[in-house]
Each structure stands twice: as C-alpha cells, then as structure tokens.
Backbone of each chain as ProteinMPNN parsed JSONL, in Angstrom:
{"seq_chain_A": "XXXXXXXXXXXXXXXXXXXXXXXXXXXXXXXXXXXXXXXXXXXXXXXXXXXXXXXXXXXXXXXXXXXXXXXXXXXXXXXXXXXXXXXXXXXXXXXXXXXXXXXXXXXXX", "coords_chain_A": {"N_chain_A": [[59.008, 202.767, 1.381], [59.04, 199.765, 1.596], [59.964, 199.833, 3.737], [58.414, 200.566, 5.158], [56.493, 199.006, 5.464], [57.71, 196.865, 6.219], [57.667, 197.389, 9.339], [55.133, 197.301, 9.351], [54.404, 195.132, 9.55], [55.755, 193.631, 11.034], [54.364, 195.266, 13.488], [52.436, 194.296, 13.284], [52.078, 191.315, 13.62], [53.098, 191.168, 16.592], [51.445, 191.069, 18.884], [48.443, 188.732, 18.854], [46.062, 189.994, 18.853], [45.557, 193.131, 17.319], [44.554, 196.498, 17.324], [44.177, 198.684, 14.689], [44.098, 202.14, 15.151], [42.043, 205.231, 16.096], [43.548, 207.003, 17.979], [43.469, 205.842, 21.74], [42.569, 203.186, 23.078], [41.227, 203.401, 25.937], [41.129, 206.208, 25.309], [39.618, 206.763, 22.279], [39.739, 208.292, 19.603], [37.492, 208.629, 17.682], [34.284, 207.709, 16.584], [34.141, 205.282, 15.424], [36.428, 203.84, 15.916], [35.798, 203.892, 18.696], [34.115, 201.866, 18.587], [34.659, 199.387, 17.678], [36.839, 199.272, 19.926], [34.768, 198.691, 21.832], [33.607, 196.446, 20.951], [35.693, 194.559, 21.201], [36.279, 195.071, 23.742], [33.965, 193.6, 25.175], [33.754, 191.16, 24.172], [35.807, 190.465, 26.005], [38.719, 190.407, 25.485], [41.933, 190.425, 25.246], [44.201, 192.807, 24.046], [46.26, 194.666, 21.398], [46.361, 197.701, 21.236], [47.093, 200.007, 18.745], [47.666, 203.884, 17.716], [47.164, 205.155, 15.718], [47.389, 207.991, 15.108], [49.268, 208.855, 16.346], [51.567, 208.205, 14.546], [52.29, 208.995, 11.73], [53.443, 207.373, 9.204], [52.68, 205.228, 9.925], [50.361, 205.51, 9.807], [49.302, 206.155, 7.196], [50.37, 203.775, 5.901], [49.161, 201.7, 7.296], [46.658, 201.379, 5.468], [48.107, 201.18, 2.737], [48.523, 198.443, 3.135], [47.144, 196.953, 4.283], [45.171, 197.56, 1.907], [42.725, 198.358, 2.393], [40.735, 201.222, 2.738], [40.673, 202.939, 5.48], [40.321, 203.302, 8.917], [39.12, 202.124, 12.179], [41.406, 199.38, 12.284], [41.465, 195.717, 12.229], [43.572, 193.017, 13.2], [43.961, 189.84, 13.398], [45.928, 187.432, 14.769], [47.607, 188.074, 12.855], [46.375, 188.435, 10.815], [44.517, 190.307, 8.621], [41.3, 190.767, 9.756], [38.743, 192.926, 9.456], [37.16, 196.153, 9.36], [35.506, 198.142, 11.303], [32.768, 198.162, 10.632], [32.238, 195.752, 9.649], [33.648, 193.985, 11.746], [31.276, 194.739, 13.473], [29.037, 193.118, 12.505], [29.975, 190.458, 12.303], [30.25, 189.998, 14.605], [28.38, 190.288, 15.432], [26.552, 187.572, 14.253], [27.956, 185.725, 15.38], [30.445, 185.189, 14.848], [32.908, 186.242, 15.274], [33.351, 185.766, 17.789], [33.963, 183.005, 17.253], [35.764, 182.887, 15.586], [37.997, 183.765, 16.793], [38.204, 182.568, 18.651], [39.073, 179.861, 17.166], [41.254, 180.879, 17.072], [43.014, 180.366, 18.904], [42.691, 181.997, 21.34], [42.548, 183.232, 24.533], [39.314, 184.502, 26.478], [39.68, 187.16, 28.695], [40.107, 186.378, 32.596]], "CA_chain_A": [[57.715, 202.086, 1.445], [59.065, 198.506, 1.97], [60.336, 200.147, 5.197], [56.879, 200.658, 6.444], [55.814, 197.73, 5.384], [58.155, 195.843, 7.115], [57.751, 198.177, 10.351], [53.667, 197.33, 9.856], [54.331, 193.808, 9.337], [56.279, 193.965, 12.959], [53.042, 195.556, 14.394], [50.525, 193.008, 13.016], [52.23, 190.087, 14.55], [53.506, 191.878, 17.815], [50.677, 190.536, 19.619], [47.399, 187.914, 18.696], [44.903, 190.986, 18.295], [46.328, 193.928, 17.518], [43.281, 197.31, 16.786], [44.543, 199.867, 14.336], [42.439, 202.652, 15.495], [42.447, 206.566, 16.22], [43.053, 207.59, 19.686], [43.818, 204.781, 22.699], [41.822, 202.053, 23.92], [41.214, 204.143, 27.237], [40.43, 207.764, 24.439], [38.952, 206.873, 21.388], [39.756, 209.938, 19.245], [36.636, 208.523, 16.223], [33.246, 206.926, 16.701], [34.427, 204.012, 14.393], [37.506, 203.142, 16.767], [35.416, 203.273, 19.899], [32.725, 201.305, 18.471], [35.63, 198.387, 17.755], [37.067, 198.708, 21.061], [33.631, 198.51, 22.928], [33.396, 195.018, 20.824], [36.732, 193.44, 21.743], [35.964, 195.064, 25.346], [32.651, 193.324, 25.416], [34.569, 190.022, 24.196], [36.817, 190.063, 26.828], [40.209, 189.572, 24.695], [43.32, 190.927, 25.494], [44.405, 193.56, 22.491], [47.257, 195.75, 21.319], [45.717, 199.568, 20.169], [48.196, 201.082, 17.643], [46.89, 204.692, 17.555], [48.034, 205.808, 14.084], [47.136, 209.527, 14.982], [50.488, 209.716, 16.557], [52.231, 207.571, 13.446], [51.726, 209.48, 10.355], [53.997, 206.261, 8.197], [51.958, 203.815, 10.212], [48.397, 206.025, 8.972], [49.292, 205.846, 5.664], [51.101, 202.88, 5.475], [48.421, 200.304, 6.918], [45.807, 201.908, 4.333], [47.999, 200.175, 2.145], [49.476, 197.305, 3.829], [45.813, 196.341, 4.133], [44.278, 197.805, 0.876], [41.475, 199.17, 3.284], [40.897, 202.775, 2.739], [39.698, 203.814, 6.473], [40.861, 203.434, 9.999], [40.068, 200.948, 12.695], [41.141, 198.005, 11.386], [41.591, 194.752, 13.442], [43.906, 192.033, 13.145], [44.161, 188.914, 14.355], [47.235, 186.527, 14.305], [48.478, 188.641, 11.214], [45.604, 188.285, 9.432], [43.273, 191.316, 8.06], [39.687, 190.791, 9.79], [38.114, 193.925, 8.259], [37.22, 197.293, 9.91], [34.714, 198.368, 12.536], [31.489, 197.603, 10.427], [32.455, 194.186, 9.282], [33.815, 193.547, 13.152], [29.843, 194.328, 14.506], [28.223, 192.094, 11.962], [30.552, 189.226, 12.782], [29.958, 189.647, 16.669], [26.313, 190.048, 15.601], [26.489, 186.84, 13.694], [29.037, 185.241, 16.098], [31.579, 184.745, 13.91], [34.071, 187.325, 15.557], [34.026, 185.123, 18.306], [34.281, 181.745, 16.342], [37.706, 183.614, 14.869], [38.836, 184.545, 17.91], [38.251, 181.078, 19.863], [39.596, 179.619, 16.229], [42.883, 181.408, 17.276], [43.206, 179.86, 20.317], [43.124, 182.954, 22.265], [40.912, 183.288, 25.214], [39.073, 185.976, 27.284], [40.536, 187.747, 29.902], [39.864, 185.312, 33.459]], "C_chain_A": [[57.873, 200.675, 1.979], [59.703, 198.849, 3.446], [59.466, 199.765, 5.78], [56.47, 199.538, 6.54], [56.401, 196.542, 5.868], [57.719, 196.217, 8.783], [56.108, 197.674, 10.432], [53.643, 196.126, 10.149], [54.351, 193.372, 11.39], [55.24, 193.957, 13.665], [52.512, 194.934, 14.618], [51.296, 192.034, 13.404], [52.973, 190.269, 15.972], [52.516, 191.067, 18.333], [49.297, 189.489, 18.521], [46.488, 188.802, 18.351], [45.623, 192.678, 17.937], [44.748, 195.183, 16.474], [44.172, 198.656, 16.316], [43.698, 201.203, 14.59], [43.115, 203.926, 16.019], [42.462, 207.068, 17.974], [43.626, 205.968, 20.779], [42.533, 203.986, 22.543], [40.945, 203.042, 25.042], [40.594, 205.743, 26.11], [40.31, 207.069, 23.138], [39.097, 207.926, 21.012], [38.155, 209.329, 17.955], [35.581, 207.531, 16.862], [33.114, 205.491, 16.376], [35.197, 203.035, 15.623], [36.669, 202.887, 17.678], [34.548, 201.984, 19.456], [33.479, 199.39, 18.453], [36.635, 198.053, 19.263], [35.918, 198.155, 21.866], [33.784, 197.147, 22.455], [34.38, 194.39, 21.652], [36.933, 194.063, 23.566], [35.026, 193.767, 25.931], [33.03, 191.826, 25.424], [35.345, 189.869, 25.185], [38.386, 189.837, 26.625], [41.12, 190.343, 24.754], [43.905, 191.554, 23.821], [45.555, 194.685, 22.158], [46.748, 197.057, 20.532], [46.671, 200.146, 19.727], [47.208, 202.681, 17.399], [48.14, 205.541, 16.395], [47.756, 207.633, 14.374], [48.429, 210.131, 15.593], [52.024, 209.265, 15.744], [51.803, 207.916, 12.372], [52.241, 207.935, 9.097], [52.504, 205.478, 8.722], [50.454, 204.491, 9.744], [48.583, 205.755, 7.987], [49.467, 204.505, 5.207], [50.056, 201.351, 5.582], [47.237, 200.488, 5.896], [46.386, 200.921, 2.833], [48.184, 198.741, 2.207], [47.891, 196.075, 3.772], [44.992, 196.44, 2.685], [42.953, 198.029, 1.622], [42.058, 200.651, 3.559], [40.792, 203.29, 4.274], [40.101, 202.976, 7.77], [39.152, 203.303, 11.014], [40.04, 199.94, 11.378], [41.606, 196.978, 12.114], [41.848, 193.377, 12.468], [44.09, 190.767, 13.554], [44.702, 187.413, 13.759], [47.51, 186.679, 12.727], [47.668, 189.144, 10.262], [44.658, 189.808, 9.633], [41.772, 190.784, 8.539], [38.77, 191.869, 9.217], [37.916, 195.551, 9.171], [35.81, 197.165, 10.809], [32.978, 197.291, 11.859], [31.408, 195.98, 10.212], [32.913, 193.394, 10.847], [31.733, 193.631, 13.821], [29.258, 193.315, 13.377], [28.829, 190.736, 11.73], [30.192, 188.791, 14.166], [28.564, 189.377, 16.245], [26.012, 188.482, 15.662], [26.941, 185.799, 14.598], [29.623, 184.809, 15.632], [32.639, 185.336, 14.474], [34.764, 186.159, 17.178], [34.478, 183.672, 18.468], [35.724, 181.623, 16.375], [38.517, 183.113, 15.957], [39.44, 183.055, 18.704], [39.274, 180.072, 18.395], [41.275, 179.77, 16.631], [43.698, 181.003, 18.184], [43.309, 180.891, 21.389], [41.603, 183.07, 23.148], [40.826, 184.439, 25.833], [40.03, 185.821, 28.525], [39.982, 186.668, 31.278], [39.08, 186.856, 33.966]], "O_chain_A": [[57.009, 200.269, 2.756], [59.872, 197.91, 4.224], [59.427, 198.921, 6.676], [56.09, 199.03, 7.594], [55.846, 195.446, 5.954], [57.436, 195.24, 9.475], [55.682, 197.619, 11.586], [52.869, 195.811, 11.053], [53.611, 193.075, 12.327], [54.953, 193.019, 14.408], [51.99, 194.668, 15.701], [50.327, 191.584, 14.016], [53.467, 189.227, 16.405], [52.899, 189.911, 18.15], [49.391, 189.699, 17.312], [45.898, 188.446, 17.331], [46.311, 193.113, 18.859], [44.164, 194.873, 15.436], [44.711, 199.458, 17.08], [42.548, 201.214, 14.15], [44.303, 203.968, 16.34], [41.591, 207.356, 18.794], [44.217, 205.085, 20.157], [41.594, 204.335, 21.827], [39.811, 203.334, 24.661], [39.488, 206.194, 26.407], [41.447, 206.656, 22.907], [38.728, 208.833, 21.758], [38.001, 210.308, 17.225], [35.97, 206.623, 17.597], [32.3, 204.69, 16.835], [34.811, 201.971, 16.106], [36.478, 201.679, 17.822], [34.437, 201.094, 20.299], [32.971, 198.428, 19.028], [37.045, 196.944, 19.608], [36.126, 197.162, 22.563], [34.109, 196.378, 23.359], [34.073, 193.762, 22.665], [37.632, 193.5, 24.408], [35.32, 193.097, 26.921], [32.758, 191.161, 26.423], [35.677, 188.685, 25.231], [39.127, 189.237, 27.404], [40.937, 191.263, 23.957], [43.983, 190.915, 22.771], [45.56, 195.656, 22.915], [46.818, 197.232, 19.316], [47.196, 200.965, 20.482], [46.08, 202.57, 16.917], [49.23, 206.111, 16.356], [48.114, 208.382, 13.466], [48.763, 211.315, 15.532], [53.154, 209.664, 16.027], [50.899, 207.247, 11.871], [51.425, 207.551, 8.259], [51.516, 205.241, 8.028], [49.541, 203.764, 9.353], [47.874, 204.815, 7.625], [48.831, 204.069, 4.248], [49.965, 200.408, 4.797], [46.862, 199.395, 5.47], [45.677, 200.241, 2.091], [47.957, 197.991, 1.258], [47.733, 194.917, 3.386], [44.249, 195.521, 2.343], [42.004, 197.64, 0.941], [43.044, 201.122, 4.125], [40.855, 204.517, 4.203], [40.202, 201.772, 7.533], [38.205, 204.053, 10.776], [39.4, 199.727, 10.348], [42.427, 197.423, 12.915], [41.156, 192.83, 11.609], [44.71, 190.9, 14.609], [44.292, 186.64, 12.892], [47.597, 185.877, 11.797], [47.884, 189.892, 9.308], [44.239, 190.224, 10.714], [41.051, 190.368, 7.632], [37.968, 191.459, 8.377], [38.994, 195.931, 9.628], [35.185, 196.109, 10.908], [32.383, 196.317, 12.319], [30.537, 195.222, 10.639], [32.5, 192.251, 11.044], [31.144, 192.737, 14.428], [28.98, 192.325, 14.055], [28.243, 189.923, 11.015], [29.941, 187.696, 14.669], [27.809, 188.478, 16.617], [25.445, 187.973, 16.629], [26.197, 184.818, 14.596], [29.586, 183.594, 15.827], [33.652, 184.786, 14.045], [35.913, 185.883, 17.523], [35.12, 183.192, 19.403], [36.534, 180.825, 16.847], [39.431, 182.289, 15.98], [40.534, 182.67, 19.115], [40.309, 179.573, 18.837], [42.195, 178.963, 16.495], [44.904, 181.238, 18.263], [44.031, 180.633, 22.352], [40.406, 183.043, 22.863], [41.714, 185.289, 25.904], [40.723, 184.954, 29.056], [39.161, 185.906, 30.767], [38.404, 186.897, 34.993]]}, "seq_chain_B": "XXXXXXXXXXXXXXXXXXXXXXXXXXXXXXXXXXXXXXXXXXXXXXXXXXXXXXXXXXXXXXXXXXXXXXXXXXXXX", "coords_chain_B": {"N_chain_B": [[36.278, 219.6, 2.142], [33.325, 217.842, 2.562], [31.771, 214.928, 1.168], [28.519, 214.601, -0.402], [25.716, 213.164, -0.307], [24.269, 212.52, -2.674], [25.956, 212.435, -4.519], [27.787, 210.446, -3.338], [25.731, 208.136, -3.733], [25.755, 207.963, -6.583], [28.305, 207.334, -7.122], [28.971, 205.055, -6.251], [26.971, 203.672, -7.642], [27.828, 203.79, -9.879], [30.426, 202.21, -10.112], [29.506, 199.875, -9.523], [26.383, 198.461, -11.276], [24.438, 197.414, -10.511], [23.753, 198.057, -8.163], [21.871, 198.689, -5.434], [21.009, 201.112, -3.085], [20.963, 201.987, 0.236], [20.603, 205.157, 1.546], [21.776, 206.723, 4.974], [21.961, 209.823, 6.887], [23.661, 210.072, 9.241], [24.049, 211.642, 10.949], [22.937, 214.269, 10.545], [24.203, 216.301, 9.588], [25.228, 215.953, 7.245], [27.433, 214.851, 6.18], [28.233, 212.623, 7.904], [27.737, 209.212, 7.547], [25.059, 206.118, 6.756], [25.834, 203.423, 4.572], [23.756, 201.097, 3.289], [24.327, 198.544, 0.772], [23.333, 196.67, -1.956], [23.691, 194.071, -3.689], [23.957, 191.917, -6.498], [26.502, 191.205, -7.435], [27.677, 191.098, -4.466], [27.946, 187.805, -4.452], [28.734, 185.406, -2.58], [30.907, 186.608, -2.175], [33.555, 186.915, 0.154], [32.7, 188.831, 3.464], [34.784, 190.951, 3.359], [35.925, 191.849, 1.004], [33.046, 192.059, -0.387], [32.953, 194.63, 0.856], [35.265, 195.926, -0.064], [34.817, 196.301, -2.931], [33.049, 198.422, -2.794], [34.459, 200.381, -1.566], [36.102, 200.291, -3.613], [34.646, 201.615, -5.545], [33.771, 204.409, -4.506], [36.011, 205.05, -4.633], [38.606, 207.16, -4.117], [38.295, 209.082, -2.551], [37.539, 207.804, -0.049], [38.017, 207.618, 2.924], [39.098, 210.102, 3.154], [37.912, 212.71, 1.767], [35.271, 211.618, 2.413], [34.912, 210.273, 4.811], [33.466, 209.119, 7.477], [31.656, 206.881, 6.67], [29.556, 204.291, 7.255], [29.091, 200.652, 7.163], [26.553, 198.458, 5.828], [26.556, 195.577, 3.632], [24.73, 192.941, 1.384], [23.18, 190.639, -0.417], [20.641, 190.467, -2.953], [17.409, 189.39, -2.121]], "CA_chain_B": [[35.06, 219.473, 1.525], [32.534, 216.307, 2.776], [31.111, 214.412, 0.295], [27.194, 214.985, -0.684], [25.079, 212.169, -0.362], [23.699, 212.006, -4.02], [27.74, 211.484, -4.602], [28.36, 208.696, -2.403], [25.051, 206.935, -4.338], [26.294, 208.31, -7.489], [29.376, 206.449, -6.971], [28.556, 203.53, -5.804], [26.131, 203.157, -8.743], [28.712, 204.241, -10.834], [31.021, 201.143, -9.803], [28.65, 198.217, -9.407], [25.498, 198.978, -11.643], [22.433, 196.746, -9.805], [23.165, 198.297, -6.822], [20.561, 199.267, -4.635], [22.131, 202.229, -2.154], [20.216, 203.016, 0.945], [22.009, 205.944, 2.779], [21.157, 207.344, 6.17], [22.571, 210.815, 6.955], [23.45, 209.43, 10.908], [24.067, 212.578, 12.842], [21.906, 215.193, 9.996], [25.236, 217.057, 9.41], [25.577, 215.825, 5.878], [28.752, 214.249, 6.588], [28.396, 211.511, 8.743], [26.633, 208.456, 6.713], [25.418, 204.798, 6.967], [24.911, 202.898, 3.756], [23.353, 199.506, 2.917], [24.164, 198.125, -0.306], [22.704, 195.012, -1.95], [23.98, 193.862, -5.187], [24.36, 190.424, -6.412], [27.967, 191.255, -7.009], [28.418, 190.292, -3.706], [26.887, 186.873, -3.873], [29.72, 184.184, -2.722], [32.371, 186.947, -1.622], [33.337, 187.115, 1.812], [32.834, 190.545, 3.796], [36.368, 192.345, 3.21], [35.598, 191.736, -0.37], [32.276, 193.2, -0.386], [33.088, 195.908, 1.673], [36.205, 196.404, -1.124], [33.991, 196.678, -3.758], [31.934, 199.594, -2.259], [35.435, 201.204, -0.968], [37.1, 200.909, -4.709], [33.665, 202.609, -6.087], [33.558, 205.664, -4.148], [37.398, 205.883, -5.141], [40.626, 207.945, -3.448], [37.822, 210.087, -1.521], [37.134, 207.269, 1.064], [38.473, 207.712, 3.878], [39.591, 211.627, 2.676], [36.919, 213.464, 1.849], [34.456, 210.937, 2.846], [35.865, 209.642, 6.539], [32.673, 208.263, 8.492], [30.802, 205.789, 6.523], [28.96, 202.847, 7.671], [28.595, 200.491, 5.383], [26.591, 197.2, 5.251], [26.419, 195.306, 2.339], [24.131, 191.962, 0.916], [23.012, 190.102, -1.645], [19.369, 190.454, -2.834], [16.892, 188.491, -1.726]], "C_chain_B": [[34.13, 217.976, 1.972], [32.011, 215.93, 1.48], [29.433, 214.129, 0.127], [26.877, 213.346, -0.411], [25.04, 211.351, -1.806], [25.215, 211.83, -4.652], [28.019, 210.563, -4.237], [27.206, 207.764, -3.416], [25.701, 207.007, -5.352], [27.263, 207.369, -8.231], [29.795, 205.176, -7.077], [27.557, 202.672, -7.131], [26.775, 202.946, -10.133], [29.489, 202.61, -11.089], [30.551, 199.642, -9.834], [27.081, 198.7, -9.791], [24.111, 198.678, -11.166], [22.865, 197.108, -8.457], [22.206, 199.051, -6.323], [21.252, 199.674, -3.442], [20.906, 202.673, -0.849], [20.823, 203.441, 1.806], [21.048, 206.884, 3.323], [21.777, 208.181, 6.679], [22.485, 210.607, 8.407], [23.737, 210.706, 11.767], [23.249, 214.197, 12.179], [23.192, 216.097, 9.564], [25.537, 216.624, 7.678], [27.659, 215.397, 6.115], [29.062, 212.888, 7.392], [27.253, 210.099, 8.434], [26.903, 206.912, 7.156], [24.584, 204.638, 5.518], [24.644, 201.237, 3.486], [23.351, 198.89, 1.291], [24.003, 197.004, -0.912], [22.972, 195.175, -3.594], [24.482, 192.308, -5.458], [25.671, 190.118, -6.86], [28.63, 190.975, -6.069], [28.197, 188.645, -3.361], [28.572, 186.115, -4.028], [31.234, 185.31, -2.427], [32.544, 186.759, -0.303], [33.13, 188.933, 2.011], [33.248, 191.672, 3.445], [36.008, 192.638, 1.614], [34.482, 192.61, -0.787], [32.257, 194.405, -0.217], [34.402, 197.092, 0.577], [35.591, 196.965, -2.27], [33.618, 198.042, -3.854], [33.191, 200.777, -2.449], [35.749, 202.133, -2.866], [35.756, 201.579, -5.568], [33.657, 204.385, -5.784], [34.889, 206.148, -4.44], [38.317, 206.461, -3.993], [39.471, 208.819, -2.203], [37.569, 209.333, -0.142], [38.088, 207.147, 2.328], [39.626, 209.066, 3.785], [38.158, 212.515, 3.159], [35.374, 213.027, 2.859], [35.393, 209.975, 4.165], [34.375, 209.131, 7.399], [31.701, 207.943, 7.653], [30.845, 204.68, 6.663], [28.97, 202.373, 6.918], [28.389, 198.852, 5.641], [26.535, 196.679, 4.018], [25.691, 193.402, 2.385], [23.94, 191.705, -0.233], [21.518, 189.98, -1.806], [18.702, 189.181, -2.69], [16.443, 187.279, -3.259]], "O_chain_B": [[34.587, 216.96, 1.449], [31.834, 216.853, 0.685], [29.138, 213.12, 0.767], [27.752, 212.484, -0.335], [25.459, 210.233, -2.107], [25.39, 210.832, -5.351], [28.595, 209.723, -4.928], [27.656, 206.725, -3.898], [26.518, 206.087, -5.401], [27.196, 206.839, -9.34], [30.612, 204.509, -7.711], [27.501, 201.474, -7.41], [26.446, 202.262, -11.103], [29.195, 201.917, -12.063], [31.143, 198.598, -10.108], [26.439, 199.258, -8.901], [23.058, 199.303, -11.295], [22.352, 196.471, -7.537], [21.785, 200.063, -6.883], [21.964, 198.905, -2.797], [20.09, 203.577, -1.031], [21.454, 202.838, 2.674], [20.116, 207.526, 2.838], [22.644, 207.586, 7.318], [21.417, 210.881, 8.955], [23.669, 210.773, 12.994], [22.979, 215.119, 12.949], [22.664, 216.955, 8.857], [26.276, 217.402, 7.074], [28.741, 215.985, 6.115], [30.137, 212.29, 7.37], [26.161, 210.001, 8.996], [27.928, 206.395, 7.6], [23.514, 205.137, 5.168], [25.521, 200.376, 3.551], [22.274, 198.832, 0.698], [24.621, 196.089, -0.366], [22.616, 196.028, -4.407], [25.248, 191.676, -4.73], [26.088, 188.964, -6.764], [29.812, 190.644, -6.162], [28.259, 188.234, -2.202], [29.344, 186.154, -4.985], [32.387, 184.88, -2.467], [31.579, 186.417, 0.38], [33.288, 189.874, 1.234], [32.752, 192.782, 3.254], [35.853, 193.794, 1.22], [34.673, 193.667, -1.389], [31.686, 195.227, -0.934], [34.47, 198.317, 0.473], [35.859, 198.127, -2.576], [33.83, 198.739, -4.846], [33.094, 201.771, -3.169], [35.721, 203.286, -3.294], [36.209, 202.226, -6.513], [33.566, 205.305, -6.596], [35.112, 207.356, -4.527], [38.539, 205.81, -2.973], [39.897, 209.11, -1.086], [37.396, 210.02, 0.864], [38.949, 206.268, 2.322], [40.763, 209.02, 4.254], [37.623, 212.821, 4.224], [34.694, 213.708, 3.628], [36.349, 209.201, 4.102], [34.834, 208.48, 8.338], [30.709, 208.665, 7.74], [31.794, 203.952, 6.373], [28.903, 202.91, 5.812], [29.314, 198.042, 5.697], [26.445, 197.545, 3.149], [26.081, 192.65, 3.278], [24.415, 192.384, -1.144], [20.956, 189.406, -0.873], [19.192, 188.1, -3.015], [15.861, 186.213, -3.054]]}, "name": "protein", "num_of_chains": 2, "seq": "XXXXXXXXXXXXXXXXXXXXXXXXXXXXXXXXXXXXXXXXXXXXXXXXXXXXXXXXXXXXXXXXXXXXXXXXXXXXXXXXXXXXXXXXXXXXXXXXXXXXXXXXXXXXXXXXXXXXXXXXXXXXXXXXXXXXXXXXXXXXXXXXXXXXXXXXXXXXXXXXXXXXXXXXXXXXXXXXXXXXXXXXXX"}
C-alpha cells in the first residue's frame, strides 16, 4: 500500500495539472472524465491524463490517496482540487481559473 | 446492482439529517443521477468537504454500486 502511495505521489507531482480520469484525453471512456477534460480543454492548460482503466493499483490506490470515492479527479501542483462536479462549479464561479493562474501556470500560446 | 433512487435519498438523509435531497434521474435509466443537497452542515466548509460529507453518507457503494452521480451541494438560504 505505501508502495502505491508512493508510486501515486510520483504521479501527482509529475507534472503542474495532472487529470485522473477513465479513458485518454483524446477517448474519454466516462461522461464525468470527458466533462473535466472539456473544462481544462476550454481553459487552455497544458495537463497530464493518467487513465486508471489501464492501472488497476493506480484505480484503487488514488480512491485512497485522495479519500475521494469516484474517478476524475484533478490535481494541481500536488494538491487535491476535487472531482469533475466541484471542477464545473469552480470554472462556473471562476475560481478554477483563479487556482490555476494562482499556480503560476499559463494557457497554452 | 445500481442503486435506487429512494436509496441514494435514504442515505444521504441517513448521514446528515436537515438535508434537503433533490435527485434527477439524468439519462431515465435509473442509474445515472444528479443530486443537489442543501444542508447547513455545509455552512463554512469548502467544496471537497461538502462533497465528502455526501460521499461518506451514501457509504462503500459510491463509486461501486453507485458510479455516476452528480452532486451539487449548498447551504440553505
């Protein structure tokens, strides 16, 4: 277990955004995942898609790593932002891209 | 097995008692749900928190049995 959890740790700071999520970027295997890529599409922000459907440790493992039951889930610079629904009512709000600009990371040119 | 509707409120009512549950069966399949929950349990959490709340109510089935719910959440007016 502290395997994975080092191995998830790895993941979540591999890159500045990093979208746990079912399927690619490019295939969406779940309505949830696309609905979280379309945002950080729509943002413009450069993102790493972990598709846990072909990592059974890494499915299970960020479930707990996060203590979020349910798949996407979107990090940024390490940190736990929350899952798909809590990602649109931040963009709604503009808080997602507050964060984001917060992080120092910018859109794509 | 999916999880029934009057379960998911059930649940949720079960866990945090002034909530107020409104769930929208989003594709009519009885399986695929959005709910809105408003309880002054969340007043002063952030999001993840709220959204935790809801999760550790419905229990071990979320994201099992129960795999596509929406889920906003507030604080009553």
């Amino acid at each position: 277990m502290s395997d994975t959890n080092a191995r998830i740790a790895d993941i979540v700071n591999s890159s500045d955004i990093v979208l746990f999520m079912k399927g690619t970027p490019l295939f969406p295997q779940c309505g949830f995942s696309s609905r979280a890529v379309a945002i950080l599409d729509h943002l413009g922000v450069p993102f790493e898609g972990v598709d846990v459907l072909q990592d059974m440790e890494v499915r299970q493992g960020i479930k707990a790593y996060s203590d979020w039951p349910t798949i996407p889930q979107l990090y940024v610079k390490g940190e736990f932002v929350g899952g798909s629904d809590i990602m649109m009512e931040m963009y709604e709000a503009g808080e997602l891209q507050q964060l984001i600009a917060d992080a120092g990371i910018t859109p794509r040119a | 097995m999916p999880m029934a509707g009057a379960e998911i409120i059930a649940r949720i009512k079960a866990g945090i008692p002034d909530a107020e549950v409104t769930l929208t069966d989003l594709a009519g399949d009885d399986n695929h749900w959005a709910a809105h929950v408003v309880s002054a349990q969340f007043a002063g959490k952030p999001r993840v928190a709220q959204h935790k709340l809801v999760y550790a109510a419905i229990g071990e089935d979320m994201g099992g049995a129960l795999h596509a719910l929406q889920l906003t959440t507030a604080v009553p007016n």
